[in-house]
PDB file of N, CA, C and O in Angstrom:
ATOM      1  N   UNK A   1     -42.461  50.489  -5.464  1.00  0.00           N
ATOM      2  CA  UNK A   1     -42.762  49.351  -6.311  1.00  0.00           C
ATOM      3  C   UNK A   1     -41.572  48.949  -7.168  1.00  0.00           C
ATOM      4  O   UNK A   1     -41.371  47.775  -7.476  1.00  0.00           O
ATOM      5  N   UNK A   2     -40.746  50.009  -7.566  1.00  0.00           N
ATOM      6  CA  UNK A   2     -39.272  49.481  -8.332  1.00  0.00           C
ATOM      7  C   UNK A   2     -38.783  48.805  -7.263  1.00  0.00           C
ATOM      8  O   UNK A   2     -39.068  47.740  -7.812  1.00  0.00           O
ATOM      9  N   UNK A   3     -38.377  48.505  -6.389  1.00  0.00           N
ATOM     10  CA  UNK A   3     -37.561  47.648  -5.608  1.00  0.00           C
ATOM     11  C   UNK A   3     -38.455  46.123  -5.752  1.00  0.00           C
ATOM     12  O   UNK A   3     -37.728  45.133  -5.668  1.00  0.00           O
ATOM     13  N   UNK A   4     -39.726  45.884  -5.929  1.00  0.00           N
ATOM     14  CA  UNK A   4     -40.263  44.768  -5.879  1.00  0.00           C
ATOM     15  C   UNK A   4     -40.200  44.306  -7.299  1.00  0.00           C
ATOM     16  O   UNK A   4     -40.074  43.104  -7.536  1.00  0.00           O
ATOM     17  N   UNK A   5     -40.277  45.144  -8.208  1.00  0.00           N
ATOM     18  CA  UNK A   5     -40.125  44.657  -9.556  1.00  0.00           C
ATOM     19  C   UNK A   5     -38.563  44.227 -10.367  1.00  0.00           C
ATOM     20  O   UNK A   5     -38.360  43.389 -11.246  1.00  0.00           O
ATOM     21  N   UNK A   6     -37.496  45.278  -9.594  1.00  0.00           N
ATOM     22  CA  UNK A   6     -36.315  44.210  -9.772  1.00  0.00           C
ATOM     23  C   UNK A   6     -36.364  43.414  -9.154  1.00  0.00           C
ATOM     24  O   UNK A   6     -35.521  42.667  -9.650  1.00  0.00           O
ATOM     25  N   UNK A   7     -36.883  42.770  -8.076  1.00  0.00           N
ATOM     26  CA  UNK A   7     -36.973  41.662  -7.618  1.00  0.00           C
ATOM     27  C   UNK A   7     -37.478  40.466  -8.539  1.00  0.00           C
ATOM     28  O   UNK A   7     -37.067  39.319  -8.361  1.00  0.00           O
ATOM     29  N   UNK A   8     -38.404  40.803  -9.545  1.00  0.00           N
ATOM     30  CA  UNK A   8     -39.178  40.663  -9.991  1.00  0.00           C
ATOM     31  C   UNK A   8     -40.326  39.738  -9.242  1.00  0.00           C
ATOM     32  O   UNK A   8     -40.628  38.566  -9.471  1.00  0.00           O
ATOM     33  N   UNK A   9     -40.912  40.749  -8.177  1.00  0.00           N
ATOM     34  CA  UNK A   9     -41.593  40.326  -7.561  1.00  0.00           C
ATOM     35  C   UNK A   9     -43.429  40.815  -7.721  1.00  0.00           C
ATOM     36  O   UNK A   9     -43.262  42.034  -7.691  1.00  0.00           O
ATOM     37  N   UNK A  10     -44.292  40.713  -7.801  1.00  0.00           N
ATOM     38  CA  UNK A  10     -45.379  40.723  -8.416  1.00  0.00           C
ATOM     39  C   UNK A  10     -46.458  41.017  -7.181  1.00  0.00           C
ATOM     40  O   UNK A  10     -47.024  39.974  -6.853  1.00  0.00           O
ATOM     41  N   UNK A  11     -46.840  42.064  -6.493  1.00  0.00           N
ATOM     42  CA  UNK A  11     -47.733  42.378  -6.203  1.00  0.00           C
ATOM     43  C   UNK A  11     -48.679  42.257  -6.347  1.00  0.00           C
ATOM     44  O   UNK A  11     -49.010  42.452  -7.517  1.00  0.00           O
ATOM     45  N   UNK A  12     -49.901  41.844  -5.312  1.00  0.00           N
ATOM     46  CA  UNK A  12     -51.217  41.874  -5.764  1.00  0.00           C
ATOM     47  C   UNK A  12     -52.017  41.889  -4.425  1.00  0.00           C
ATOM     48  O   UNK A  12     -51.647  41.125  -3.533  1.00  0.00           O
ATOM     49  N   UNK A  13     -53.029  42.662  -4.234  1.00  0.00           N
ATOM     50  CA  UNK A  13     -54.199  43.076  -3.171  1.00  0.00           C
ATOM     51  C   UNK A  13     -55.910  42.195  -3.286  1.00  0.00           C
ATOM     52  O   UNK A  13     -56.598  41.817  -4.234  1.00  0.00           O
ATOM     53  N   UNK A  14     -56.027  42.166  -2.146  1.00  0.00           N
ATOM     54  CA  UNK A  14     -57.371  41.228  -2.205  1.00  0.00           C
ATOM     55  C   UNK A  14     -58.422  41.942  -1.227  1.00  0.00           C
ATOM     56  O   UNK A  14     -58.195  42.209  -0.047  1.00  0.00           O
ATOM     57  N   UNK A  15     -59.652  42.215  -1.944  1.00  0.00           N
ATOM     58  CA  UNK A  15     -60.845  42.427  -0.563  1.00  0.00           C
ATOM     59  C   UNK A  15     -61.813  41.920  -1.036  1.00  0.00           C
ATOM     60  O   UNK A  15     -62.004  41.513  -2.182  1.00  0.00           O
ATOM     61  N   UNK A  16     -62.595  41.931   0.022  1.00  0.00           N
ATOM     62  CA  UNK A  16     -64.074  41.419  -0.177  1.00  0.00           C
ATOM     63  C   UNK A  16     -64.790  42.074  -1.257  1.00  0.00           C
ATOM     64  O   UNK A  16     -65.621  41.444  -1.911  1.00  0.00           O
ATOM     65  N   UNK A  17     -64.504  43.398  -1.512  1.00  0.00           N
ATOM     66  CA  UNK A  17     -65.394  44.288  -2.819  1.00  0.00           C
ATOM     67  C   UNK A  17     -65.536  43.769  -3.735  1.00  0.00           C
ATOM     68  O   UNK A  17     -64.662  42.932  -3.961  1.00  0.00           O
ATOM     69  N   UNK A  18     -66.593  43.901  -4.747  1.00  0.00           N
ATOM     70  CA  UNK A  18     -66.882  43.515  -5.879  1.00  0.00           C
ATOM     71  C   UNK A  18     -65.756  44.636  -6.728  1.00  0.00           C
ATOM     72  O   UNK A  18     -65.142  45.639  -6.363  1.00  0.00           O
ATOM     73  N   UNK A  19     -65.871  43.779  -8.203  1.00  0.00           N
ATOM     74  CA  UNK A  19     -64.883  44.262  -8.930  1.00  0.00           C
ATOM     75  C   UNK A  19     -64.414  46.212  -9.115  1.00  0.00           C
ATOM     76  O   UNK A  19     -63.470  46.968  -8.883  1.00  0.00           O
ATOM     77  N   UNK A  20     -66.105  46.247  -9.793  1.00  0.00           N
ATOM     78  CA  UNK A  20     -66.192  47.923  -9.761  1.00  0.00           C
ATOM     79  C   UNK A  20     -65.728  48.284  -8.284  1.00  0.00           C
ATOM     80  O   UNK A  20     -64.700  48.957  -8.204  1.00  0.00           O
ATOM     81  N   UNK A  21     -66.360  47.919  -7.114  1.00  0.00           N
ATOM     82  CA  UNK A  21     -65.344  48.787  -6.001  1.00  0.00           C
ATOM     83  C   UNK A  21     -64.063  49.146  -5.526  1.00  0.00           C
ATOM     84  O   UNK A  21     -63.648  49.968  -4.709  1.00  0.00           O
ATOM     85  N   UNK A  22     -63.326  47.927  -6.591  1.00  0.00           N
ATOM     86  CA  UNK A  22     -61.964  47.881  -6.063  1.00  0.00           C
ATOM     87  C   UNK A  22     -61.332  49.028  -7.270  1.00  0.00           C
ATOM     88  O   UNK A  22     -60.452  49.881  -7.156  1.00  0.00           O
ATOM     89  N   UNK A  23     -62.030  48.709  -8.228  1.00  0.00           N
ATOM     90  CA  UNK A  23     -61.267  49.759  -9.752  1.00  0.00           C
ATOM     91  C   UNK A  23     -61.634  50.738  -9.065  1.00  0.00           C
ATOM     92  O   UNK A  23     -60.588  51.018  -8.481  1.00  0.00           O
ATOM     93  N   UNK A  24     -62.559  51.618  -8.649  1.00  0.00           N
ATOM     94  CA  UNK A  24     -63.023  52.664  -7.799  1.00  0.00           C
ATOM     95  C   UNK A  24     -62.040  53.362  -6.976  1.00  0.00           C
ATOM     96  O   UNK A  24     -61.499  54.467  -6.926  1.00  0.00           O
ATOM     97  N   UNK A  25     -62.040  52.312  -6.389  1.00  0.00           N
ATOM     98  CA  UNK A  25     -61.172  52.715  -5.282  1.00  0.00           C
ATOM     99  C   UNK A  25     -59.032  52.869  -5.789  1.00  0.00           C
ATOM    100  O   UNK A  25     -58.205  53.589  -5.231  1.00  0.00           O
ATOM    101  N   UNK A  26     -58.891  52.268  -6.520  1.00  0.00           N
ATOM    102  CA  UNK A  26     -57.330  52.088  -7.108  1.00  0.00           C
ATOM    103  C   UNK A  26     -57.502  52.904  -7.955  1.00  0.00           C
ATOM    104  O   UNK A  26     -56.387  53.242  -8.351  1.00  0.00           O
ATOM    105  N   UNK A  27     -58.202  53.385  -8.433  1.00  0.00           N
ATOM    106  CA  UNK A  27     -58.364  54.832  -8.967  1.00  0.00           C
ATOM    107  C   UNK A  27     -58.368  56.301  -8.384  1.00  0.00           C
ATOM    108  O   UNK A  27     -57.853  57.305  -8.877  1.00  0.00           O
ATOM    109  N   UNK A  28     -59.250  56.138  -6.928  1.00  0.00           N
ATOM    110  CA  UNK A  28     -58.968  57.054  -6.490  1.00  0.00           C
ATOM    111  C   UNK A  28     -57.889  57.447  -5.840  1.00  0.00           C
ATOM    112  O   UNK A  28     -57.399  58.573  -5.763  1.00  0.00           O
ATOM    113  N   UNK A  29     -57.445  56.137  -5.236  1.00  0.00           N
ATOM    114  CA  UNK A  29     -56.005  56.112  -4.599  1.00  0.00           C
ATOM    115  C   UNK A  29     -54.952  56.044  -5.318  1.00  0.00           C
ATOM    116  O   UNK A  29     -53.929  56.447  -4.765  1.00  0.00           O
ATOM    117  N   UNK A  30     -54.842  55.600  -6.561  1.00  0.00           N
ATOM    118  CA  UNK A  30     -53.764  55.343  -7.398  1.00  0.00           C
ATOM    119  C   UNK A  30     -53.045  54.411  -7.178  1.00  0.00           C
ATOM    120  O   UNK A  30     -51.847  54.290  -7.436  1.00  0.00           O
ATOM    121  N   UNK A  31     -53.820  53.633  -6.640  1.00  0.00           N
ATOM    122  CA  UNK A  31     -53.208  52.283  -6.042  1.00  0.00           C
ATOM    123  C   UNK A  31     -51.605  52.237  -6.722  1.00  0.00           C
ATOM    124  O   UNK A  31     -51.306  53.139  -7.505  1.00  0.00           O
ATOM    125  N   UNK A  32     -50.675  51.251  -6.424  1.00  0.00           N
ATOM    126  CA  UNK A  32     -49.683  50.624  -7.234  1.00  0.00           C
ATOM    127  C   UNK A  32     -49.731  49.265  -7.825  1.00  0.00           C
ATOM    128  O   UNK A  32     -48.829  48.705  -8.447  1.00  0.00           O
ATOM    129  N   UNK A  33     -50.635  48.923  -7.608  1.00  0.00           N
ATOM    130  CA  UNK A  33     -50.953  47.472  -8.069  1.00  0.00           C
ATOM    131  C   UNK A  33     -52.016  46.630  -8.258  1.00  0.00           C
ATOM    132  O   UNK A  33     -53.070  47.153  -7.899  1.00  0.00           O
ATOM    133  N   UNK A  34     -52.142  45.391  -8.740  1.00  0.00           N
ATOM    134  CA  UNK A  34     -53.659  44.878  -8.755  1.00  0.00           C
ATOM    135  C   UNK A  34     -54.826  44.449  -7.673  1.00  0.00           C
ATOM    136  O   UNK A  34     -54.554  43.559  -6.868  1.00  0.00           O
ATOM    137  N   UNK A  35     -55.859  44.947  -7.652  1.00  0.00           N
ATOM    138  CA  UNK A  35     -56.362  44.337  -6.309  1.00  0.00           C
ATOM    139  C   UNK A  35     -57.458  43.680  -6.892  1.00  0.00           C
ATOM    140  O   UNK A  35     -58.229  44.190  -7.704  1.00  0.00           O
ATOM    141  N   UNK A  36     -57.526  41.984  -6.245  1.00  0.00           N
ATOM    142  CA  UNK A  36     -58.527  41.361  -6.766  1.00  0.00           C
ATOM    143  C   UNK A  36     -59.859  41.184  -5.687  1.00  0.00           C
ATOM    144  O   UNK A  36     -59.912  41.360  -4.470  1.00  0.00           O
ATOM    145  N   UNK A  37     -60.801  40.801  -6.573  1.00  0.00           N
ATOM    146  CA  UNK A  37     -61.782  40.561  -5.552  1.00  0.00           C
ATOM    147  C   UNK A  37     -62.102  39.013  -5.225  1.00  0.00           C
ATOM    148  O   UNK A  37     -62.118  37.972  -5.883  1.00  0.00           O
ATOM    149  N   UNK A  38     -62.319  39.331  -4.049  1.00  0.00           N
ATOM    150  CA  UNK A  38     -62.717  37.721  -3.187  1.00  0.00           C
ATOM    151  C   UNK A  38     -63.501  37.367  -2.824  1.00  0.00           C
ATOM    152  O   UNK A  38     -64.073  38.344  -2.341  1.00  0.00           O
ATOM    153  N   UNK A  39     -64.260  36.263  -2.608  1.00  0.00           N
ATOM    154  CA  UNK A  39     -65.324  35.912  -2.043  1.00  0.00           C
ATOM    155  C   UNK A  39     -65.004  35.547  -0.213  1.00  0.00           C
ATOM    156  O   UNK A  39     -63.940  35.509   0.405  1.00  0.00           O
ATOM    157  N   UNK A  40     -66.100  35.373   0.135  1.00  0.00           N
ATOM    158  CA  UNK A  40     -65.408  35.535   2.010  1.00  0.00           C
ATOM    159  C   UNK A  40     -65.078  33.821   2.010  1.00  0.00           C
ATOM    160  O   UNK A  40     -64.290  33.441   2.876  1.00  0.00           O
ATOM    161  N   UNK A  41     -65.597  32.885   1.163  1.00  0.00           N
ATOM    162  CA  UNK A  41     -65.186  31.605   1.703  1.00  0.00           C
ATOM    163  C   UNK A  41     -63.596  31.725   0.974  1.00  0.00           C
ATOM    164  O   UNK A  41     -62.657  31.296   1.644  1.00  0.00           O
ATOM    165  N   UNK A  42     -63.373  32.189  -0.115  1.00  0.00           N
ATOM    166  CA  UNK A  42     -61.641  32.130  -0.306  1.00  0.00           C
ATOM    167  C   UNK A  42     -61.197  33.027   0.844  1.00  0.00           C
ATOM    168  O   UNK A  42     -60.189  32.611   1.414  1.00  0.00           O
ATOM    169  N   UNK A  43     -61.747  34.235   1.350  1.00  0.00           N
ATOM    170  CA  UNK A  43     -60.915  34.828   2.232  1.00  0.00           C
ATOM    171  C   UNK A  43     -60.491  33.833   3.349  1.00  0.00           C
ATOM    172  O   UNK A  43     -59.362  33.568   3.760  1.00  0.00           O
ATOM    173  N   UNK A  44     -62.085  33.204   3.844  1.00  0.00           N
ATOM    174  CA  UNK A  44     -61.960  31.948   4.992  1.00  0.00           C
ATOM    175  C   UNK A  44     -60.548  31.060   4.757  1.00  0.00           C
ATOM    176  O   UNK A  44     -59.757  30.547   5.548  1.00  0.00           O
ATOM    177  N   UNK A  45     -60.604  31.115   3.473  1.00  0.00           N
ATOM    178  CA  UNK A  45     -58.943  29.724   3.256  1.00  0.00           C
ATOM    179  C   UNK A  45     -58.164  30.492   3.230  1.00  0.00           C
ATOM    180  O   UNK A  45     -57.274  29.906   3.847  1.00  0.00           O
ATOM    181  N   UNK A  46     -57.608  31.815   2.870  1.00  0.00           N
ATOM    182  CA  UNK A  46     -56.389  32.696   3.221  1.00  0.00           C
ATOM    183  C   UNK A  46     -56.371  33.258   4.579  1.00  0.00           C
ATOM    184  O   UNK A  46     -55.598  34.147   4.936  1.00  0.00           O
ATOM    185  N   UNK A  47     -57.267  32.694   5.322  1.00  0.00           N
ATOM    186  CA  UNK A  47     -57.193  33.488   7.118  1.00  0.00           C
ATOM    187  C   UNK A  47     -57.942  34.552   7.085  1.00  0.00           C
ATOM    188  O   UNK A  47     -58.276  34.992   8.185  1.00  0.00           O
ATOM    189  N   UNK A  48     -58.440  35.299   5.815  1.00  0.00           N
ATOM    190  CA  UNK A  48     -58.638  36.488   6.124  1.00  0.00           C
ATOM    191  C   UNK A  48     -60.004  37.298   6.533  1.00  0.00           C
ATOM    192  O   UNK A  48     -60.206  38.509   6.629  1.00  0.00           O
ATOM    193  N   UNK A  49     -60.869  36.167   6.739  1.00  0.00           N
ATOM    194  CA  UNK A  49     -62.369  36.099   7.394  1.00  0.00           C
ATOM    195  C   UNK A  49     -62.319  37.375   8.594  1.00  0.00           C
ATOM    196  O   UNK A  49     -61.171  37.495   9.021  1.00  0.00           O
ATOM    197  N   UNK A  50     -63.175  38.224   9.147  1.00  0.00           N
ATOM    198  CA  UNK A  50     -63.279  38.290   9.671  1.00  0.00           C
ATOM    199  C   UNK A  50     -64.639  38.573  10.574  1.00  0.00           C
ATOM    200  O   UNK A  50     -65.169  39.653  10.834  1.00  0.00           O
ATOM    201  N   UNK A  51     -65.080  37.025  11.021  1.00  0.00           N
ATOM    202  CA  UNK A  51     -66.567  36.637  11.821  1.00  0.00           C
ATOM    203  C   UNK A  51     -67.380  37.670  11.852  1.00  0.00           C
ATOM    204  O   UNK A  51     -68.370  37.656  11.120  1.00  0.00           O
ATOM    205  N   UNK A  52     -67.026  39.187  13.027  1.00  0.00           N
ATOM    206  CA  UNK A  52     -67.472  40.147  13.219  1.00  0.00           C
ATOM    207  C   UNK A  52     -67.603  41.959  12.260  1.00  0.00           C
ATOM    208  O   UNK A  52     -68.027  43.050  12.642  1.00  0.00           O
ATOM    209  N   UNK A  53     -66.994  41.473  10.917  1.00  0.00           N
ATOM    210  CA  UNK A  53     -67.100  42.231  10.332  1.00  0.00           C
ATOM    211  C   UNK A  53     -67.426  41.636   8.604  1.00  0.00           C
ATOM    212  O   UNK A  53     -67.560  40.523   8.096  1.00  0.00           O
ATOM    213  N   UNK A  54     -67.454  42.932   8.142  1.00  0.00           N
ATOM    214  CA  UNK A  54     -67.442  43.012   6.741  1.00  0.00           C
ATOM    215  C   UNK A  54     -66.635  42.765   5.908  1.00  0.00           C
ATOM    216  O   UNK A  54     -66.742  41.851   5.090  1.00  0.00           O
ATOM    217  N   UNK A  55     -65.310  43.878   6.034  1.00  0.00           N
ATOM    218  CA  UNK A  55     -63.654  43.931   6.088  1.00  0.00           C
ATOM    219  C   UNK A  55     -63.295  42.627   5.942  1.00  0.00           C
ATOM    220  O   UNK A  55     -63.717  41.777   6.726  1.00  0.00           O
ATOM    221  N   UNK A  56     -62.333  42.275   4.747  1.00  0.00           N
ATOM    222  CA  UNK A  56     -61.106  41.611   5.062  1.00  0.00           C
ATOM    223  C   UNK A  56     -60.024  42.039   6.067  1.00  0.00           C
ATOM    224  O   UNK A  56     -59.773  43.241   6.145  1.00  0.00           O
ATOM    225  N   UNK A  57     -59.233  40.996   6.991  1.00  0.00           N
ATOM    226  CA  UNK A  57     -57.995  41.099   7.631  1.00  0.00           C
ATOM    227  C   UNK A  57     -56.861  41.681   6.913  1.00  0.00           C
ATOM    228  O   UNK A  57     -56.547  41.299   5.786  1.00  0.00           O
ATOM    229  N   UNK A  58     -56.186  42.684   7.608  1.00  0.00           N
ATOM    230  CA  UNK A  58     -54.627  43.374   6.598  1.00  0.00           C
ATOM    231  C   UNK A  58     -53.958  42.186   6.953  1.00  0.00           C
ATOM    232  O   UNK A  58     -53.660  41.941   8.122  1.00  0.00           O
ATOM    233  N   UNK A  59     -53.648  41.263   5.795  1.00  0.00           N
ATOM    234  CA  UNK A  59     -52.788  39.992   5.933  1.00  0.00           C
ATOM    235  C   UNK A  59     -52.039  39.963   4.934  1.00  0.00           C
ATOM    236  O   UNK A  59     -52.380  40.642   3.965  1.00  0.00           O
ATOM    237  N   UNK A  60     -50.809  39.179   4.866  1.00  0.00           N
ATOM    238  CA  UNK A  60     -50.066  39.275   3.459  1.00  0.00           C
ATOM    239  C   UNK A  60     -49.287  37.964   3.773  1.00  0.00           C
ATOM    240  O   UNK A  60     -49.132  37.372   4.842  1.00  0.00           O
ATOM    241  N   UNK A  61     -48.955  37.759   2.827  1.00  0.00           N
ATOM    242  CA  UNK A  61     -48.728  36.313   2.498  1.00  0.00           C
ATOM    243  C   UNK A  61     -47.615  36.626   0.975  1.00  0.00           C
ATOM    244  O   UNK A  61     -47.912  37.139  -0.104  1.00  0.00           O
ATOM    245  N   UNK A  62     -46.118  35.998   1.536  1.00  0.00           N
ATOM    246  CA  UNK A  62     -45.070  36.117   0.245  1.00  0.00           C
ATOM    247  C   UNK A  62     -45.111  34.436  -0.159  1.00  0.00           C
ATOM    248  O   UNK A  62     -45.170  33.448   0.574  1.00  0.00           O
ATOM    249  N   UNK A  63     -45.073  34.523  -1.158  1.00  0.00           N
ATOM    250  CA  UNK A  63     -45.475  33.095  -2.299  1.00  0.00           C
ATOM    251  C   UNK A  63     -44.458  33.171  -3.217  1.00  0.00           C
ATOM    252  O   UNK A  63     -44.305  34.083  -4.029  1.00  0.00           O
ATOM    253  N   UNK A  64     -43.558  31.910  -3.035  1.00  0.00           N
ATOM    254  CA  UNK A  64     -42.414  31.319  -3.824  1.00  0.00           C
ATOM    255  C   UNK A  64     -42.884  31.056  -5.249  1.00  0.00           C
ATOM    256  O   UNK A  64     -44.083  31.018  -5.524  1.00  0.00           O
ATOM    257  N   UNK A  65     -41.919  30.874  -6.151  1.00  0.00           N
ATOM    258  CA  UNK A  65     -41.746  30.985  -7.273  1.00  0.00           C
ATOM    259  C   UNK A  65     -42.558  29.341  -8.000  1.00  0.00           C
ATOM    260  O   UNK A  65     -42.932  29.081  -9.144  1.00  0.00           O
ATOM    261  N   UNK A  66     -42.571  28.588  -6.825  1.00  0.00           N
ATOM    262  CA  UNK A  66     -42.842  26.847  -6.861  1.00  0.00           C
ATOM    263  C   UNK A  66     -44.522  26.705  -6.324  1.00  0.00           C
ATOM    264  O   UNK A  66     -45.201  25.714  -6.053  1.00  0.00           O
ATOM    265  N   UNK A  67     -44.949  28.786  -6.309  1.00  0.00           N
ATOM    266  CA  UNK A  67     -46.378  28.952  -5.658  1.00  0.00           C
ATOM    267  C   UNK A  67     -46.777  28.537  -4.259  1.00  0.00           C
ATOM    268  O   UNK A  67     -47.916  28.687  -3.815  1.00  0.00           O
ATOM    269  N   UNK A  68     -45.427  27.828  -3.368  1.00  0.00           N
ATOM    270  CA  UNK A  68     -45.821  27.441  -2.390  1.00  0.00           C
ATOM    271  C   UNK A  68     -45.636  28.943  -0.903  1.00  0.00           C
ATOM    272  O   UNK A  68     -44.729  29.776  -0.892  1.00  0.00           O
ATOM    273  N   UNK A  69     -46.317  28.884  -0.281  1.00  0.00           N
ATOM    274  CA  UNK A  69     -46.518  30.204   0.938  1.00  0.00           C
ATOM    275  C   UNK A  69     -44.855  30.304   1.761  1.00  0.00           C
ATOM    276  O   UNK A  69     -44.606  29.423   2.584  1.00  0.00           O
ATOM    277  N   UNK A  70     -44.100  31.074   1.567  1.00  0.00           N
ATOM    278  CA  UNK A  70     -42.393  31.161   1.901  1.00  0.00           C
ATOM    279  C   UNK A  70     -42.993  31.905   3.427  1.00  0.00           C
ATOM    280  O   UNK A  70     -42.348  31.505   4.396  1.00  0.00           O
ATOM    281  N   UNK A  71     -43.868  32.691   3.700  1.00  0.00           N
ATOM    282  CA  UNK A  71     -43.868  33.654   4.823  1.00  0.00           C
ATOM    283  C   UNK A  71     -45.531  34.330   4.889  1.00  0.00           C
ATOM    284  O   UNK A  71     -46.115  34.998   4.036  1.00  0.00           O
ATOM    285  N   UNK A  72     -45.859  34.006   5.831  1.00  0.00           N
ATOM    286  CA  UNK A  72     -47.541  34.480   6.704  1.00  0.00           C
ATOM    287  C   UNK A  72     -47.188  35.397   7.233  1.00  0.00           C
ATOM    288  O   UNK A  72     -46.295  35.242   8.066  1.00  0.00           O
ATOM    289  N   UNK A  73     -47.711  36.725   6.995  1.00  0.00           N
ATOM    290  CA  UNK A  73     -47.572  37.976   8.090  1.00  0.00           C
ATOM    291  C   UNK A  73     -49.191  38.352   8.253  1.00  0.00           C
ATOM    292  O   UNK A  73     -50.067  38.917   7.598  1.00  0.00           O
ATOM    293  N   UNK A  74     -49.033  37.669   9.560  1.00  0.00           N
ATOM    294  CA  UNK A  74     -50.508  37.697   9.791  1.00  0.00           C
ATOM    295  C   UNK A  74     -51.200  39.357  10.888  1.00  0.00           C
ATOM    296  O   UNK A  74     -52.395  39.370  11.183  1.00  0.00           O
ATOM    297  N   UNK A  75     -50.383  40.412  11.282  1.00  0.00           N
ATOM    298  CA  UNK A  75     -50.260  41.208  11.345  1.00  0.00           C
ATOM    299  C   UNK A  75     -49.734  42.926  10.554  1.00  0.00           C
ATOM    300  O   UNK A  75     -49.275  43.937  11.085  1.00  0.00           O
ATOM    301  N   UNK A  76     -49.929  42.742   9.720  1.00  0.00           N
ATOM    302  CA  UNK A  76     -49.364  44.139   8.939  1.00  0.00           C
ATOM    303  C   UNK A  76     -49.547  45.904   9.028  1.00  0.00           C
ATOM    304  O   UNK A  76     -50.573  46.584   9.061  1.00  0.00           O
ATOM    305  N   UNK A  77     -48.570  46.170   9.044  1.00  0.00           N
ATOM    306  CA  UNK A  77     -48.466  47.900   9.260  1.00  0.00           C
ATOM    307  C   UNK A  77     -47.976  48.347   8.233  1.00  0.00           C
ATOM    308  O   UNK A  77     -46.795  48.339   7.886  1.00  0.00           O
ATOM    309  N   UNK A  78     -49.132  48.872   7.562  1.00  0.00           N
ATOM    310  CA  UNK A  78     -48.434  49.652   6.063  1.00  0.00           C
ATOM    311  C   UNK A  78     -46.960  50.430   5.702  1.00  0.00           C
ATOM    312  O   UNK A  78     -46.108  50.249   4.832  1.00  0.00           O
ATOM    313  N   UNK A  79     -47.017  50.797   6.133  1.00  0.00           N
ATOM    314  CA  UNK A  79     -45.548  51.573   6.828  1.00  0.00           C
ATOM    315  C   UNK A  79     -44.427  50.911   6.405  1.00  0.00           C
ATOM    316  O   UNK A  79     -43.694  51.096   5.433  1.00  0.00           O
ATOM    317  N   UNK A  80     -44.407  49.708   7.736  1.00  0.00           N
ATOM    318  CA  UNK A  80     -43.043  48.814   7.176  1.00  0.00           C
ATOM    319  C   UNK A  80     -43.342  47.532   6.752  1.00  0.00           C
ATOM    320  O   UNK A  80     -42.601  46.589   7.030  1.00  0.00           O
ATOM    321  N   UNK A  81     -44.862  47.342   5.784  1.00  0.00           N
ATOM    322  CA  UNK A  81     -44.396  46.122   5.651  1.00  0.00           C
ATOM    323  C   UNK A  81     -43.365  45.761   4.337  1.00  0.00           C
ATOM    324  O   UNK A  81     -42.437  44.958   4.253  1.00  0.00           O
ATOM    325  N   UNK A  82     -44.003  46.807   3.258  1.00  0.00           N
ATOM    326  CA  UNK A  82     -42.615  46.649   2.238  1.00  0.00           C
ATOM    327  C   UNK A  82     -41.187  46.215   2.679  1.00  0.00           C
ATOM    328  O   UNK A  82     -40.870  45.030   2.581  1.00  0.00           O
ATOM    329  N   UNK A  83     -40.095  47.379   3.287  1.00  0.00           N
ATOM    330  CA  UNK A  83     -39.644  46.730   3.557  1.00  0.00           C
ATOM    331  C   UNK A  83     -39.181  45.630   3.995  1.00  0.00           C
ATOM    332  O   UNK A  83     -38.110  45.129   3.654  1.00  0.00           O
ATOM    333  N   UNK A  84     -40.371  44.958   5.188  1.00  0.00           N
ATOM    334  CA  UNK A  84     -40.400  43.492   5.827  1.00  0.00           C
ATOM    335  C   UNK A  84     -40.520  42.601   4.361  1.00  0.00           C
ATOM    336  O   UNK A  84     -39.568  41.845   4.167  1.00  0.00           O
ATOM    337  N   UNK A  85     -41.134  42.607   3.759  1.00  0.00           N
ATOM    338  CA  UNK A  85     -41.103  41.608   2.604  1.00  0.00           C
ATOM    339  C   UNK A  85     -39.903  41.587   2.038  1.00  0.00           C
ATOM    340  O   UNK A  85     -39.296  40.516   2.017  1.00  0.00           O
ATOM    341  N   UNK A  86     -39.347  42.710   1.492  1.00  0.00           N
ATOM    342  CA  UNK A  86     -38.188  42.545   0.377  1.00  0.00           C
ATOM    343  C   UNK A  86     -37.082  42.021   1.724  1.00  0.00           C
ATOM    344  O   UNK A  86     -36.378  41.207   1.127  1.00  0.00           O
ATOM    345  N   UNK A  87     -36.815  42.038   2.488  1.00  0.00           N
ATOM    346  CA  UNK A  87     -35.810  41.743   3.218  1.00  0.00           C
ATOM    347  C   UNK A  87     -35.589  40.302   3.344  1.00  0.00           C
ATOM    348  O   UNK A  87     -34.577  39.625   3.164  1.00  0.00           O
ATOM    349  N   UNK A  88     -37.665  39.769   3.961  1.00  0.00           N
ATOM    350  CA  UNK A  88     -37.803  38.287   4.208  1.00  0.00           C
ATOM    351  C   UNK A  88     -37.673  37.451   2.431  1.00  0.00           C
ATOM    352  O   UNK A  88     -37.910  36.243   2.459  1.00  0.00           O
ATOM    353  N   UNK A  89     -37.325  38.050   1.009  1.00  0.00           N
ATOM    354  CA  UNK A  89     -37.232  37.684  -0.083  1.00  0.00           C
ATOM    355  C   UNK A  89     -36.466  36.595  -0.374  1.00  0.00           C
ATOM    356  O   UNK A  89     -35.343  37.086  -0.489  1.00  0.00           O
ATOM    357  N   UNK A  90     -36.372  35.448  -0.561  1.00  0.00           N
ATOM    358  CA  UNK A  90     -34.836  34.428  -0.581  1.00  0.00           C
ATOM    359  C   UNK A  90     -34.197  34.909  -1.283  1.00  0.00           C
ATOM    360  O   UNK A  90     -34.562  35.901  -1.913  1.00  0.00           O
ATOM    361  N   UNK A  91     -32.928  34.319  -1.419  1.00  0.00           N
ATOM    362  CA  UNK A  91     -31.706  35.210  -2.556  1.00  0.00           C
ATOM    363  C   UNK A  91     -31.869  34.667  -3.590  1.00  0.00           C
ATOM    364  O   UNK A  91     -31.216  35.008  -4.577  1.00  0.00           O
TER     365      UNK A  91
END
């Protein structure tokens, strides 16, 4: 998370859970950051619906400083997506 914050770049997580589930859960995990909760029709406008389930989609989305969407990673692997973000970062 220090590499995103000299960036000064601002993290934030989204699921379908109601509020208490997500504090729950970033508690037990120790999350690093904020995770908000969503309703499935905002998920529907971020892509992140998914018809046959419950679950939100692992999607991420980097958002310019002007709030407009710089990069859709509509596939994500925990692993590398950090790096993939700070790299795809403008200068």
């Amino acid at each position: 998370m220090r590499e995103f914050e000299a960036k000064n770049i601002v993290v934030l997580g989204a699921s379908f859970d109601d509020v208490a589930a997500n504090r729950a859960f970033c508690e037990k995990f120790a999350y690093p950051f904020k995770l908000l909760s969503f309703d499935r029709a905002s998920g529907k406008t971020w892509g992140a619906e998914r018809a046959e389930s419950d679950s939100a989609k692992r999607i991420s989305y980097l958002i310019g400083p002007d709030r407009k969407v710089v990069k859709a990673y509509a596939k994500v692997k925990p692993a590398d997506h950090p790096a993939q973000v700070l790299a795809d970062v403008p200068a």
